[in-house]
C-alpha positions as CSV (number, residue, x, y, z in Angstrom):
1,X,0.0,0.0,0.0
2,X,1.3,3.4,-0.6
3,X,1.0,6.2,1.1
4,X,0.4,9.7,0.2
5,X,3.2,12.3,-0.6
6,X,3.4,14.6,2.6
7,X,5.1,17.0,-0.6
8,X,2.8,19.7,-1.8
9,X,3.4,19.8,-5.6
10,X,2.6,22.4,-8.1
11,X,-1.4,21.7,-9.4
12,X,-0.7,23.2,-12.6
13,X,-3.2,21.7,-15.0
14,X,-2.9,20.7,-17.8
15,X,0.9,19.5,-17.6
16,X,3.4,21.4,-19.7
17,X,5.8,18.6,-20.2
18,X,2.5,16.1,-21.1
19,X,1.9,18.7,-23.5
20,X,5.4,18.6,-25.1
21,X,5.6,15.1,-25.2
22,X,2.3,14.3,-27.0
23,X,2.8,17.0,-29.8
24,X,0.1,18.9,-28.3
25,X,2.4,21.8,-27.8
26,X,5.9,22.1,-30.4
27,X,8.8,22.0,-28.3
28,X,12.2,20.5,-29.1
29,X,12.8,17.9,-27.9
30,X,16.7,16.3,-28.1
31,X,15.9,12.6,-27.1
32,X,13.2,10.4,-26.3
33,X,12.8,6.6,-25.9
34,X,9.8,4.5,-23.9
35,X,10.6,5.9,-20.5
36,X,12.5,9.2,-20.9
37,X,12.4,12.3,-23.0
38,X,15.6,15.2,-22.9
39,X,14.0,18.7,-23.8
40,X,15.7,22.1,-24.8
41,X,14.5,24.3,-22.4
42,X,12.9,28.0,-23.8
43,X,14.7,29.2,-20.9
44,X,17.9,29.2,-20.6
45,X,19.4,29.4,-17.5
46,X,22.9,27.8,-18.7
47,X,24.8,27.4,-21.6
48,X,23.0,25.6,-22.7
49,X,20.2,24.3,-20.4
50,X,17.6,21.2,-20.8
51,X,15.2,18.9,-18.7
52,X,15.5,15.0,-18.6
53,X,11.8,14.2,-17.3
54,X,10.4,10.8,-17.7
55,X,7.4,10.1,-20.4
56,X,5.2,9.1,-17.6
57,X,3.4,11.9,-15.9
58,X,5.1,11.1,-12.6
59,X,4.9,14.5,-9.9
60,X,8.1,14.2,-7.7
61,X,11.2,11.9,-7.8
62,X,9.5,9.9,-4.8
63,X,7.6,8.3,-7.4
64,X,9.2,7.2,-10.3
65,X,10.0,3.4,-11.0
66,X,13.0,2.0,-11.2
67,X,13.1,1.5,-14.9
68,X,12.3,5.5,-14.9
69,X,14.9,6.0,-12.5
70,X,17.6,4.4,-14.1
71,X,16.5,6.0,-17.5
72,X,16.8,9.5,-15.8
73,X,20.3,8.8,-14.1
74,X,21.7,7.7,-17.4
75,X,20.1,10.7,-19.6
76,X,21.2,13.1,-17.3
77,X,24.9,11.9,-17.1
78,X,24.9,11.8,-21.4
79,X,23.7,15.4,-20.9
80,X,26.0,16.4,-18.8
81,X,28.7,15.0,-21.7
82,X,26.8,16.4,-24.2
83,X,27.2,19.7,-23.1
84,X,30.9,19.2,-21.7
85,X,31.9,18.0,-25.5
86,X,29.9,20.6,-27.3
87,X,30.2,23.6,-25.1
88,X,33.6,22.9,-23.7
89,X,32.6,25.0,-20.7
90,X,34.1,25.0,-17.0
91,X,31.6,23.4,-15.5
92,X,27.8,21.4,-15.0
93,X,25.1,22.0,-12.7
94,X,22.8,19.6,-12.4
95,X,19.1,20.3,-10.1
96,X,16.0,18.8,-9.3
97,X,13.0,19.9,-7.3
98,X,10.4,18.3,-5.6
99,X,7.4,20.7,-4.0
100,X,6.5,23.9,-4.4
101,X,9.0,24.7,-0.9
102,X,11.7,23.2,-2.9
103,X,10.9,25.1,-6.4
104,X,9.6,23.2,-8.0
105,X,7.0,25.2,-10.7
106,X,5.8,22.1,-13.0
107,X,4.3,19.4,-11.4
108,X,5.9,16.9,-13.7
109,X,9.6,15.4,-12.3
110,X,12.2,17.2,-13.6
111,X,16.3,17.1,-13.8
112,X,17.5,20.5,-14.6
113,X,21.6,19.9,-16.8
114,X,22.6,23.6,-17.7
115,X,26.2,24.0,-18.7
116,X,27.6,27.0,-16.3
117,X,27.7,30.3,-17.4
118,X,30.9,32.4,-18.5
119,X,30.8,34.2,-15.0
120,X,30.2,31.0,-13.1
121,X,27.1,29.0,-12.0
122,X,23.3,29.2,-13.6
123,X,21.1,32.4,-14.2
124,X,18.4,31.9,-11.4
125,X,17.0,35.3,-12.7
126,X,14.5,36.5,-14.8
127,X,15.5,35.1,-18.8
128,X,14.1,35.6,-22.1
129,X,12.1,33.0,-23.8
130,X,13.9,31.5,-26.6
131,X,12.4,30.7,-30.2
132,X,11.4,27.0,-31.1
133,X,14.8,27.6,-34.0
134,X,17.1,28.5,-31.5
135,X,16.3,25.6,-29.2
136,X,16.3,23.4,-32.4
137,X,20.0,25.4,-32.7
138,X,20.8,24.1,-29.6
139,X,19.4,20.5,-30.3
140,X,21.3,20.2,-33.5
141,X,24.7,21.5,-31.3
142,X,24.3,18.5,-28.8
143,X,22.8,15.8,-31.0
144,X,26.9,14.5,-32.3
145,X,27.5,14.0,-28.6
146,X,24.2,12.6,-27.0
147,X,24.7,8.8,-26.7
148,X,22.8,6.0,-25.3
């Protein structure tokens, strides 16, 4: 039997990243398989900056299966080297949130791989919105180095 989350989670309805995945709304997305999906974020916080969330609508890491967690650990790492080989930056953050106290805004689970920025760290700031072409820009940059 499991019990509820004691997490209070974002009730935003319907889910963004539900929306991506089904076509409903255009997004770009880098990689997808059965179980995970790696999208170019319109908001770039790093250089550059995209979600690994699994396909499943799924709230908080809490719970996620094991096949989804194994999926997410392994998309985030080729991420990470994606962005390492492509941006040749000096470093990686890599975030996840789970609750609205924790910040998370999408109710959908969510690992945040953002290459850091020229003056060090992540823009946690207000950013512009990028066009669906640049994020396909950015797709096209990491595709040679994402590998599974």
């Amino acid at each position: 039997m499991t019990r509820p989350l004691a997490i209070i989670t974002p009730t935003d309805s319907p889910c963004a990243f539900c929306a991506y995945l089904t076509g409903e709304r255009p997004y770009t997305i880098l990689f997808r398989d059965s179980t995970v999906a790696v999208l170019v974020t319109r908001e770039q916080r790093g250089r550059p900056h995209v979600l690994v969330v699994p396909i499943r609508h799924v709230t908080t890491l809490l719970e996620v299966t094991d096949a989804e967690a194994t999926g997410l650990a392994i998309c985030v790492r080729q991420a990470a080297k994606a962005i390492d080989q492509a941006y040749k930056g000096a470093g990686i953050s890599v975030w996840q949130n789970n609750g609205v106290s924790a910040g998370q805004a999408i109710g959908h689970v969510h690992f945040h791989v953002a290459g850091t920025l020229d003056r060090g760290g992540t823009d946690w700031g207000e950013v512009p919105e990028l066009s669906l072409d640049a994020t396909a820009d950015i797709a096209r940059r990491l595709e040679p180095y994402f590998h599974l």
